[in-house]
N, C-alpha and C positions, 0 to 999 in steps of 0.2 A: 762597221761590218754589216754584211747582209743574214750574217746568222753567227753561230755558234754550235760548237761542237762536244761534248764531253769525252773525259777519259774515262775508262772505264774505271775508275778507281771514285770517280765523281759522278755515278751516274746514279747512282742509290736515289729514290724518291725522297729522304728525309733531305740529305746532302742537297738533293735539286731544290727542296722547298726552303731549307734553312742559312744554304748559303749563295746558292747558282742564280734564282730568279729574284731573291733582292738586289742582289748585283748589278746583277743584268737591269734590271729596271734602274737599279740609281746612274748605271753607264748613262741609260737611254734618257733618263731625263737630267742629265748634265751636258747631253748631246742635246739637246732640244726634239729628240723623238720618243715615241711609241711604241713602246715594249712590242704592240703585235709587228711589229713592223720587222723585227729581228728573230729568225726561226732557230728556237733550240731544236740540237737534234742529239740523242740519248745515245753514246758508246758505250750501251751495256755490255759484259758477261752474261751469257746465257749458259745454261744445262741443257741443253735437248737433244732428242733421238726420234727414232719410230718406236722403241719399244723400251719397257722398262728397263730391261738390262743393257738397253743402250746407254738409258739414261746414267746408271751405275756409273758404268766406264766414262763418260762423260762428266761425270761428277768428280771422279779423282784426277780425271786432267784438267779440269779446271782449280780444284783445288789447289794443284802444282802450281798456276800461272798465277793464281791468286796469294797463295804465298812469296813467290817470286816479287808480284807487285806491290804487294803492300808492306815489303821487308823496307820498301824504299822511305825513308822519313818525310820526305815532301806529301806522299798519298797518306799518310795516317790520320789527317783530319777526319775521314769518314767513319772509322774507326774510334776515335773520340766521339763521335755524336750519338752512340753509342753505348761508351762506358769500357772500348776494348783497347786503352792506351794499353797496357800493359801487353797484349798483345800485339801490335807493331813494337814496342823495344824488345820483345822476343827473337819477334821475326828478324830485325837488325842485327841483335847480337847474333844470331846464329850466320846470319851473311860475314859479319866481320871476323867472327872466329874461323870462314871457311867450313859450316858447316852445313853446307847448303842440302844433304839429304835428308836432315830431321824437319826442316820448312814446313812440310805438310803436316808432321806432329803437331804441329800447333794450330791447327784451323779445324774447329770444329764442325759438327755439321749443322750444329745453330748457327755459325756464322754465315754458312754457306746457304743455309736458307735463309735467313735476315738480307742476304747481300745482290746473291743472285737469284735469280728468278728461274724455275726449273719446272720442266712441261714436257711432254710428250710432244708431236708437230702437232699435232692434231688441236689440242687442248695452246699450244702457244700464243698464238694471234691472242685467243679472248686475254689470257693469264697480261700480255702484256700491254694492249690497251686499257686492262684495267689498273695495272702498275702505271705505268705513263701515260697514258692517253690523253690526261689533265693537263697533266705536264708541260708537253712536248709537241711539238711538228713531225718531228721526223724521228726514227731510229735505225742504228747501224747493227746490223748480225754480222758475222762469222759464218761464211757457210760449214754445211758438216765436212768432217775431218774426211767422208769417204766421200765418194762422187754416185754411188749406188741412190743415195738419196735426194741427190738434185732436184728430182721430181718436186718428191712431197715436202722439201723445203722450197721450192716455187709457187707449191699453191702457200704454206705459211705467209710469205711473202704479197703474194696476192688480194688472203685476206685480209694482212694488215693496210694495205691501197683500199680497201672500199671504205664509200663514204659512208657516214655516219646518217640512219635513218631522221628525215626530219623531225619525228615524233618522238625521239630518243632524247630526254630530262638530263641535260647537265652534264653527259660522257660525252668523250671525244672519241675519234680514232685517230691513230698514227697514222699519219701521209693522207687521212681522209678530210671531207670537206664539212 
């Protein structure tokens, strides 16, 4: 493959460091290439808005999807690396009992900042090149749930594209050069 893609359940920076790019690299050289040669690209969860109490609202609907997805057993590895087994067999048993509206009882909002990454548009680009930017080539957003903010999620978008100053020690940017 020319690249790779994460779920969102796999896109945590511990998760990419402790299980994604040793992988990936023991693939590449079982294949006879070069890890750079193969572009990860980061299907985070994001929190964002234009304004704080975007962000809020934002935050409990991710939350929702976030318990949705990690009630699944196959995603709870990231969760283990961690320490939060116990929550994914939470989250499961509430799915198997059909209990699907207590899900968001159980997600903290330590977790929710541990996992995902939350920023205003303004303040997103830096917060995420400096989570991934090491990382990664590439990353996938969600645009916002309204279309009112098309805009200023185009310029996020924009800054995440520019390249990375030549003078710049050791950080990357996302989609930059």
């Amino acid at each position: 493959a020319e690249g790779f893609v994460t779920h969102p359940t796999n896109s945590n920076p511990r998760y990419l460091e402790t299980l994604c790019l040793p992988n990936l690299l023991a693939g590449a050289e079982t294949a006879g290439r070069d890890l750079r040669a193969v572009e990860l690209v980061v299907g985070t969860q994001v929190i964002t808005g234009a304004t704080l109490g975007d962000l809020d609202a934002e935050r409990e609907r991710q939350r929702r999807l976030f318990a949705f997805l990690y009630s699944t057993p196959a995603y709870r590895r990231t969760l283990e690396l961690y320490g939060w087994e116990d929550l994914a067999t939470r989250l499961g048993d509430l799915v198997r009992h059909d209990r699907w509206e207590n899900l968001t009882d159980e997600v903290t909002d330590e977790v929710l900042d541990t996992l995902i990454p939350s920023a205003c548009f303004g303040d997103l680009p830096e917060l995420l090149n400096r989570r991934f930017g090491h990382l990664c080539q590439g990353i996938t957003l969600a645009p916002p749930t309204d279309p009112v903010h098309d805009g200023e999620f185009a310029e996020v978008i924009a800054a995440l594209r520019q390249p990375v100053p030549a003078d710049t020690p050791s950080s990357r940017r996302i989609g930059g050069g």
